[in-house]
C-alpha positions in Angstrom: -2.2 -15.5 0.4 -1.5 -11.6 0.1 -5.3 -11.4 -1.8 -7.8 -13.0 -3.9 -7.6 -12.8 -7.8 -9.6 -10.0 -8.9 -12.6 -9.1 -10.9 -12.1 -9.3 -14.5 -13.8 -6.3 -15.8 -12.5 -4.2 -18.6 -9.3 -2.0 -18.2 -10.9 0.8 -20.6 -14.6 0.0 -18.6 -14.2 3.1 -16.0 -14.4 5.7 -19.2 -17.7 5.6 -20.2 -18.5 7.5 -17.0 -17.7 11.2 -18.0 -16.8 12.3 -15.0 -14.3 9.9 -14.5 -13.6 10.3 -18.2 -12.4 14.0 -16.9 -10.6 13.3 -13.7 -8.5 10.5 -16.0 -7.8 13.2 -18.7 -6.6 15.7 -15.9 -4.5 13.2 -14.3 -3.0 12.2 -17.4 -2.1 16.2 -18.3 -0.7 16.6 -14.5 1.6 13.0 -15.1 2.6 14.8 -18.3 4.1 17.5 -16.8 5.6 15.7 -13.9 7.6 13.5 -16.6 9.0 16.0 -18.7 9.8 18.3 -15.6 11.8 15.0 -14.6 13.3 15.0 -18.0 14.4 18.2 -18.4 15.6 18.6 -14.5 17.5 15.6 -14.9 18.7 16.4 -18.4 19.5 19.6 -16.9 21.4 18.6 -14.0 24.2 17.1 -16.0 25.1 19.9 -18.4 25.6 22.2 -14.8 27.5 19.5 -13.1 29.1 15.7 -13.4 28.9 14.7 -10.0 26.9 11.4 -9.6 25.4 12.1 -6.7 23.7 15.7 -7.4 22.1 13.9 -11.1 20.8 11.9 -8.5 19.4 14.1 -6.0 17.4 15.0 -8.6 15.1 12.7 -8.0 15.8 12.8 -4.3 14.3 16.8 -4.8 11.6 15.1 -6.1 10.4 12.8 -4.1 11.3 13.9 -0.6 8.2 16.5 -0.1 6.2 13.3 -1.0 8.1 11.6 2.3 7.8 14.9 4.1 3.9 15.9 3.3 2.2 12.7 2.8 0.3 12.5 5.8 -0.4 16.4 6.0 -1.9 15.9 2.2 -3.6 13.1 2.9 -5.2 14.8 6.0 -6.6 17.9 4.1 -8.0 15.6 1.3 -9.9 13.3 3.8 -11.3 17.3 5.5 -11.4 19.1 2.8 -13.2 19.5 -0.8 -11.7 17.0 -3.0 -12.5 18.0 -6.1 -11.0 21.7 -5.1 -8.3 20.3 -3.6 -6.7 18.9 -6.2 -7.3 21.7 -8.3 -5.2 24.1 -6.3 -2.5 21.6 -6.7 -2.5 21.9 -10.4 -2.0 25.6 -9.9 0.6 25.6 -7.8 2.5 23.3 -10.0 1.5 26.1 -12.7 3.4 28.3 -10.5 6.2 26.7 -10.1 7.0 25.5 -13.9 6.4 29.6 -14.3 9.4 30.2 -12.0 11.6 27.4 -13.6 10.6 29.0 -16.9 11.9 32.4 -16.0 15.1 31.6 -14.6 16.4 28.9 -17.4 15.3 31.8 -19.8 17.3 34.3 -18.0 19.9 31.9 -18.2 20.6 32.0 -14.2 19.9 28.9 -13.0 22.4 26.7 -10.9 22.8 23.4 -9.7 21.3 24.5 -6.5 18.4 26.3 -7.5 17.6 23.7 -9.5 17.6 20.8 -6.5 15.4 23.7 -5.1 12.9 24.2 -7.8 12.5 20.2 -7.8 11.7 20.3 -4.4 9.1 22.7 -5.0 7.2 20.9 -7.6 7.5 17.6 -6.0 5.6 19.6 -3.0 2.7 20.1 -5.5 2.8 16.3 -6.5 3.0 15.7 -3.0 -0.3 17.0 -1.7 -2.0 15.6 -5.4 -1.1 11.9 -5.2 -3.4 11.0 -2.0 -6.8 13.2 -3.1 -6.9 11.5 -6.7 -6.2 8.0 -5.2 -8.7 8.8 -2.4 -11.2 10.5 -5.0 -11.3 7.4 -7.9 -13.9 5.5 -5.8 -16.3 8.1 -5.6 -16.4 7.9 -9.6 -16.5 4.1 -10.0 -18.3 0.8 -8.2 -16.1 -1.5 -6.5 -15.8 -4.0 -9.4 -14.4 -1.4 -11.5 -11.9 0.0 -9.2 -9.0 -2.6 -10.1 -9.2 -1.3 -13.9 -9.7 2.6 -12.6 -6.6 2.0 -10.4 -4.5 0.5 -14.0 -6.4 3.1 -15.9 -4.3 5.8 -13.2 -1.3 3.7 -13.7 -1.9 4.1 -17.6 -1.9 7.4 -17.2 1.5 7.5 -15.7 3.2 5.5 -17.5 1.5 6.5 -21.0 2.8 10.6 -19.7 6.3 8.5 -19.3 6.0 7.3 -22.8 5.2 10.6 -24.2 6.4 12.8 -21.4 10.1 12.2 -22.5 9.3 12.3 -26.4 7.6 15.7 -25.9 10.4 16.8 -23.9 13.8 15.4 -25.9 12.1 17.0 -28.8 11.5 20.2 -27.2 15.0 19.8 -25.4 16.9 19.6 -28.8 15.3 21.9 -31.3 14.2 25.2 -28.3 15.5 24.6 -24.9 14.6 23.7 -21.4 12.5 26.4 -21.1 10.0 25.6 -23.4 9.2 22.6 -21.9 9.0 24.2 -18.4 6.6 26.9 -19.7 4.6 24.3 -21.7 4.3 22.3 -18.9 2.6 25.6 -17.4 -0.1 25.1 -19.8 -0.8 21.8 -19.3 -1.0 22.2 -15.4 -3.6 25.0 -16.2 -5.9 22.4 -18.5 -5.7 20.2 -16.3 -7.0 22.3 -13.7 -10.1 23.6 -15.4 -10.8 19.7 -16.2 -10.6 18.9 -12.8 -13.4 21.8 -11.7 -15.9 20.5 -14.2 -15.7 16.9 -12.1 -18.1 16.3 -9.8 -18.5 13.7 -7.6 -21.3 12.3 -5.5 -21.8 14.4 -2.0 -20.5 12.6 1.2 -23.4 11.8 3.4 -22.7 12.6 6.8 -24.5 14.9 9.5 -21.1 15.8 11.3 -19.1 18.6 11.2 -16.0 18.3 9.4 -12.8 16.6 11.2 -10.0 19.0 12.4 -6.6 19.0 10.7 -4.5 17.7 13.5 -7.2 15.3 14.7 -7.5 14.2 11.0 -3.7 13.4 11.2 -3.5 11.7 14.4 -6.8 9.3 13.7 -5.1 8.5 10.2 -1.8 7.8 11.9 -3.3 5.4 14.7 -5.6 3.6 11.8 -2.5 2.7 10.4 -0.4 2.0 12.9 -3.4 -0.5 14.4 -4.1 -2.1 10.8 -1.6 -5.7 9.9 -2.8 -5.1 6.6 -2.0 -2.4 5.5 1.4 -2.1 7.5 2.7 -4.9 5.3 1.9 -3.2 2.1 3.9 -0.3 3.5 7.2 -2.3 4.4 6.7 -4.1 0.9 6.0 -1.1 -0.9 9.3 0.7 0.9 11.4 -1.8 -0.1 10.0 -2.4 -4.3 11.1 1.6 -4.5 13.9 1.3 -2.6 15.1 -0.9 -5.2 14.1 -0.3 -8.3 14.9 3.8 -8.1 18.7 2.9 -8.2 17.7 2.3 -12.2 15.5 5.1 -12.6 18.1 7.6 -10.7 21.5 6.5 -12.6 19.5 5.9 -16.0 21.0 9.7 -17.1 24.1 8.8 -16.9 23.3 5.0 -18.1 22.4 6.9 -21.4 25.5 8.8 -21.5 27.7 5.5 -22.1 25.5 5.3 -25.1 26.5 6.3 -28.9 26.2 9.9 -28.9 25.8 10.9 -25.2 22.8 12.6 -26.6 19.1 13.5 -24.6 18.0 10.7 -27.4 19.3 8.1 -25.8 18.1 8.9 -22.2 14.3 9.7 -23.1 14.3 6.6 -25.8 15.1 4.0 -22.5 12.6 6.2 -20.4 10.1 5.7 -23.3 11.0 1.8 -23.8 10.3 1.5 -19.9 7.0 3.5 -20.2 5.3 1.4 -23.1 6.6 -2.2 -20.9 3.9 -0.5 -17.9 1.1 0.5 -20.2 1.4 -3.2 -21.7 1.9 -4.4 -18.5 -1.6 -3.2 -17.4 -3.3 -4.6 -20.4 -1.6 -8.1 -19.0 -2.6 -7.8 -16.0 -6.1 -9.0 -15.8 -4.8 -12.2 -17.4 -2.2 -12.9 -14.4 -4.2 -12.2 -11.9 -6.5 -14.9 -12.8 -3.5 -17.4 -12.3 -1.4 -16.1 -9.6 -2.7 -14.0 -6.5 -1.1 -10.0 -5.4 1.7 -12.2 -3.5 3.1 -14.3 -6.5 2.8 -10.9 -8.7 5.0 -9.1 -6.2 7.6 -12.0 -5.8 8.1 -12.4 -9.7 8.0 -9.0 -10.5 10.3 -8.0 -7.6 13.0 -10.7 -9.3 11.8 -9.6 -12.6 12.9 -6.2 -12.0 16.1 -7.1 -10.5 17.2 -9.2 -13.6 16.5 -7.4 -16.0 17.8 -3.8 -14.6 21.2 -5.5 -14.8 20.8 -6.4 -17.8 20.4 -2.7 -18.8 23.2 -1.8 -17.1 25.6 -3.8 -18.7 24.5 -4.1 -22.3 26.9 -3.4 -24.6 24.4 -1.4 -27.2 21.4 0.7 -26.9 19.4 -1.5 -28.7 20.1 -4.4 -26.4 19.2 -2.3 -23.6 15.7 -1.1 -24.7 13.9 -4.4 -24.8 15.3 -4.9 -21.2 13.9 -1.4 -20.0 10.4 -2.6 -21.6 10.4 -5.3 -19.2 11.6 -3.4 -15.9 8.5 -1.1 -17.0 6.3 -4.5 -17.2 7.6 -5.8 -13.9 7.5 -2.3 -12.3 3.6 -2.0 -13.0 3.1 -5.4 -12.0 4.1 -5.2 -8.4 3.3 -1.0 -7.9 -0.5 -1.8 -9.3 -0.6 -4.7 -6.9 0.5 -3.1 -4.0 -2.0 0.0 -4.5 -4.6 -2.6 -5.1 -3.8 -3.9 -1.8 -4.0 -0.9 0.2 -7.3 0.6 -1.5 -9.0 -2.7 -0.4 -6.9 -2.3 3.4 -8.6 1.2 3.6 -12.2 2.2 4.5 -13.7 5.8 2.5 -13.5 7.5 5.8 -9.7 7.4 5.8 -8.9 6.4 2.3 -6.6 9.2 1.6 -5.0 9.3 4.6 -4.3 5.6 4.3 -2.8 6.3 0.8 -0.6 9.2 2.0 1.2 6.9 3.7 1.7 4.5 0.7 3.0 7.3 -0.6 5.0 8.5 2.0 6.5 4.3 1.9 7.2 4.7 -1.9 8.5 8.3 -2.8 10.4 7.5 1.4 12.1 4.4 -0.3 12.7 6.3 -3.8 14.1 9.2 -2.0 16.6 7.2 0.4 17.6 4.7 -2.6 18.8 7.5 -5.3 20.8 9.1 -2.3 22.2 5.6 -1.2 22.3 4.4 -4.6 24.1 7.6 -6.3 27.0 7.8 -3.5 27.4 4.2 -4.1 28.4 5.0 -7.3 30.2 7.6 -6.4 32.3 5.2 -4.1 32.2 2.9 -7.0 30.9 2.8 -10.5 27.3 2.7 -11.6 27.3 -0.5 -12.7 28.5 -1.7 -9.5 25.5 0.4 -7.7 22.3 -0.8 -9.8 23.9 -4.9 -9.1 24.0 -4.0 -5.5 20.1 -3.0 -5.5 19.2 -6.0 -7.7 20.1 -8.3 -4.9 18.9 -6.4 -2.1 15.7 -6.3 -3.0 14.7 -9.0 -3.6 16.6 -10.7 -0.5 15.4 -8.1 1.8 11.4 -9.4 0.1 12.9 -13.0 1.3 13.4 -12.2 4.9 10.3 -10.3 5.0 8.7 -13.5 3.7 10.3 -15.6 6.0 9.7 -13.4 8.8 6.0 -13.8 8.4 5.2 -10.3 6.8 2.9 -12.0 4.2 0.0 -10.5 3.0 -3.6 -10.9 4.9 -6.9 -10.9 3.2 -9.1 -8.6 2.2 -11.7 -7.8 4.5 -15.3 -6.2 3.4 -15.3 -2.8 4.1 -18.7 -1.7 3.5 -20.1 0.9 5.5 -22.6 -0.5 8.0 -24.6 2.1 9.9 -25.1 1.4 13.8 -25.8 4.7 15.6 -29.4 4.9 15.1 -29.6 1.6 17.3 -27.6 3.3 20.3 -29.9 5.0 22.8 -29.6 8.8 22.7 -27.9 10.9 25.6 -30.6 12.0 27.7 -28.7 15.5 28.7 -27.6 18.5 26.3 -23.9 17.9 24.7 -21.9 19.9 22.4 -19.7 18.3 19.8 -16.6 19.0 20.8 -17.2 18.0 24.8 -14.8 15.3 25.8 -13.4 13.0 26.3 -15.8 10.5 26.4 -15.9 6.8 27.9 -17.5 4.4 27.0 -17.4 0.9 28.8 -19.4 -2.2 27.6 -19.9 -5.2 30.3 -19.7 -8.9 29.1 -20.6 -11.9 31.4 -19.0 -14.8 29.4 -18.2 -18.3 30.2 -14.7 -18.4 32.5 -13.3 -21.4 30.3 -13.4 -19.5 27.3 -11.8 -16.8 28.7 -8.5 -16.9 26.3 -10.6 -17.4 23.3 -12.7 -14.5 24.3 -9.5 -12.7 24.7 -7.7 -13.5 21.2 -10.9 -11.8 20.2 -10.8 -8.8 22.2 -7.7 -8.5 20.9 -8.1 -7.9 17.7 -11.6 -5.5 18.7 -8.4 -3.5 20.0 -7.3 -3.2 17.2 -10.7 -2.4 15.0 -11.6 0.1 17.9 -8.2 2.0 17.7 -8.5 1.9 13.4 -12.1 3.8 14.1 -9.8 6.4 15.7 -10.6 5.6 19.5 -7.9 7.6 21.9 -7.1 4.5 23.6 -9.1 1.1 24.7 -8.1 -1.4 27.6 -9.9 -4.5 29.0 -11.0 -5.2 32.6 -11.2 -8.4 34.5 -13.5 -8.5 37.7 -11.4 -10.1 40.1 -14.8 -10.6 42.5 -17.4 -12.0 39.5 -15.7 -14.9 37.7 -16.4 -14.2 33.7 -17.3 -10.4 34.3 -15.2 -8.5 31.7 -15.4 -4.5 31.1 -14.5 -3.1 27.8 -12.7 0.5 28.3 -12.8 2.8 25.3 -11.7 6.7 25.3 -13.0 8.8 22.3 -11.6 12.4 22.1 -14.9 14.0 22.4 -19.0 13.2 22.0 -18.5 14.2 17.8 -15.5 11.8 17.6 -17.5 9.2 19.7 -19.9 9.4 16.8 -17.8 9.7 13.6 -16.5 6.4 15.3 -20.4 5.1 15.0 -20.1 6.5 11.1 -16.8 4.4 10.8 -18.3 1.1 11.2 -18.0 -1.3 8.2 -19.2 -5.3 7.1 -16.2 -6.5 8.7 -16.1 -4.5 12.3 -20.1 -5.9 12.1 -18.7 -9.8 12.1 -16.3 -8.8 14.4 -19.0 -7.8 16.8 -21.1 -11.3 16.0 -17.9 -12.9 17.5 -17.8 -10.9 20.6 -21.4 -11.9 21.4 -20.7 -14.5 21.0 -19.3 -14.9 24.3 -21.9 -13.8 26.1 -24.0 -15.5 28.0 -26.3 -13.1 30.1 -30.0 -13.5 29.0 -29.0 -9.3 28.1 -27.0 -8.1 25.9 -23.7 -6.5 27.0 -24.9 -3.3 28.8 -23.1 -0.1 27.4 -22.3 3.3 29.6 -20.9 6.7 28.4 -19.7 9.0 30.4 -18.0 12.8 30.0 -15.3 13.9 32.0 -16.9 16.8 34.4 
């Protein structure tokens, strides 16, 4: 099974806590202006052209920085002060709704400039999406995190609901401007909510990680973790999907009576309240059906019913259908998050999200290109039934391929270092690398058991951001094994001692297991001269 149900505490539970009561409200304001920037931009983009595929590289603008920055973002909010972090996002998306602003005002904006100024802003959404995914466990215990995580996707999709509202009005009776400039505003509220948050200190008596170190330990975590690899090839492919909807939808709403911005925002609000009921359904389905069963129904969910946008006849047919793309859409997007927050130890949780980000915005950005030339090529109808059976075919082979989800293992910090013996000789953080080797005398007919589990301390040593890790066979003392580990240098060596959790401890149990010396294993260090 992908997971376990989930705990069943309250969606609305997470906001008696005023600072996360705060952070909620700031990333509510942020959504807000991310929707109606999409709105307008979108909107936008079809009075300056009627091309197909530049309505949607709209949304390619949009989401490619995501694709681009994730694990740079994710990086600096894993190093860096995430509370200030993501308040200097907020400002630079002040900034650039300023620019946008200015130039629609003037009256000098193009089709180009306009892909460009998307690009900029989905930069600031970019470098925001990992630090407040990474940040909501600092404001709420473990139990609460499933309803903080639909609470976020409330957010969203409540800023969808309203987001296109506020802008269609705003749209029809002033201008694009004004919702550019008041989208200015909001980014600025949000980022004086976001400095009065304050989140418990880290606890740690190391000096902070490196920027390039930060990204290379994040990359070989995932790269070494089953887990949370299959979350990224499921989450690809959901986006992939479903953004050939969300990409043509302008020009969906254009077939419409009265080709008017009404049309396009009512759909985009229809889809908006199906997520924010979706959430509220939520705890009841996962108490019947685990993360895998949500992900397969709402996969073919999505896939029916954006068809049946695409071809009904009236706009009033069409709207109950967008309710329940947005019902399926929160369905498997919350269950996928879910999945990787609980893959993901605090030590390189926003790293680890990056790259669900980088998976999601990655597949959104490659589908509306893809998606839009295909209707180019042929007709948008045509396009949108080409993604509704990809998708879910592509979920099949991953299925049958054996890309099915893993449990969740306990992640709880577990402190070891203090148990080590200290080095007896003067060493500065950053001397390196460092080798460490750990000698096992085991019983020689266990030996392939004691390998499968060496195998997978590989894998747990690598996660923990080791530089690389081999084992050794004495070809002269029959069950003599040497475990070969290379940290970067003596401060990674003990981050790496910081980094162990519940499940690395059990892991350990097992390895001992093997053992049969009247000692236990005997560890060495030694730095490179």
């Amino acid at each position: 099974m992908f997971a376990k149900s989930l705990g069943k505490s309250s969606v609305l539970a997470p906001l008696s806590g005023a600072a996360f009561r705060m952070l909620w409200l700031s990333w509510f304001a942020a959504n807000l202006t991310v929707s109606m920037g999409d709105v307008a931009s979108a909107w936008l983009m079809t009075s300056l052209t009627n091309d197909p595929l530049m309505v949607a590289l709209v949304q390619s603008a949009a989401t490619l920085p995501v694709f681009i920055l994730g694990l740079p973002s994710g990086a600096l909010a894993d190093i860096m002060d995430r509370r200030r972090y993501m308040a200097a996002t907020l400002l630079w998306g002040a900034g650039v709704s300023t620019g946008l602003w200015a130039f629609v005002a003037a009256g000098s904006l193009t089709a180009a400039m306009l892909l460009v100024f998307t690009f900029l802003a989905g930069i600031g959404v970019a470098m925001r999406w990992p630090v407040f995914i990474a940040i909501i466990p600092e404001f709420v215990s473990k139990t609460e995190l499933p309803s903080a995580i639909g609470l976020n996707a409330i957010a969203v999709h409540f800023s969808r609901l309203l987001g296109p509202v506020v802008a269609g009005v705003l749209l029809a009776s002033a201008g694009s401007q004004y919702v550019f400039m008041t989208n200015a505003v909001l980014s600025v509220v949000a980022f004086l909510l976001v400095m009065r948050c304050r989140p418990a200190p880290k606890d740690s008596r190391l000096p902070g990680e490196r920027f390039v170190g930060a990204m290379r330990v994040g990359l070989k975590h995932v790269l070494a973790s089953p887990a949370l690899r299959v979350v990224l090839a499921r989450t690809f492919l959901f986006f992939f999907q479903v953004t050939a909807l969300t990409a043509l939808l302008p020009l969906i709403a254009r077939n419409f009576h009265g080709e008017g911005i009404g049309s396009f925002t009512t759909m985009l609000a229809a889809m908006g309240g199906g997520a924010i009921a979706g959430i509220f359904l939520l705890p009841y389905l996962r108490g019947h059906l685990d993360r895998d069963r949500v992900i397969y129904w709402g996969t073919g969910i999505h896939s029916v019913t954006s068809v049946l946008v695409v071809f009904a006849p009236t706009l009033w047919l069409a709207l109950p259908a967008m309710f329940v793309v947005g019902m399926a859409w929160i369905g498997v997007a919350n269950s996928l998050t879910i999945a990787a927050q609980w893959a993901l130890p605090a030590w390189v949780r926003a790293r680890g999200m990056s790259f669900v980000q980088i998976a999601m915005m990655g597949g959104m950005a490659a589908g509306a290109a893809l998606w839009g030339y295909s209707a180019r090529l042929t007709t948008v109808a045509d396009s949108i039934l080409a993604a509704a059976i990809i998708g879910p075919l592509a979920l099949f082979v991953m299925h049958r391929l054996g890309a099915c989800g893993l449990e969740d293992e306990d992640l709880t910090p577990v402190r070891i270092g203090a148990n080590l013996v200290p080095p007896v000789v003067d060493i500065n953080f950053d001397e390196g690398p460092l080798v460490v080797t750990i000698e096992y005398m085991i019983d020689p007919t266990r030996a392939d058991d004691f390998r499968t589990v060496m195998k997978e301390t590989r894998g747990a040593r690598l996660r923990q951001g080791a530089l690389s890790w081999r084992l050794y066979r004495d070809i002269t003392e029959p069950g003599r094994y040497i475990e070969h580990i290379v940290n970067e240098s003596w401060v990674e060596h003990q981050r790496l001692l910081e980094r162990f959790t519940a499940a690395d401890e059990r892991l350990r149990e097992r390895r001992l297991g093997f053992h049969i010396s009247a000692t236990p294993p005997r560890i060495q260090r030694y730095l490179e001269c």
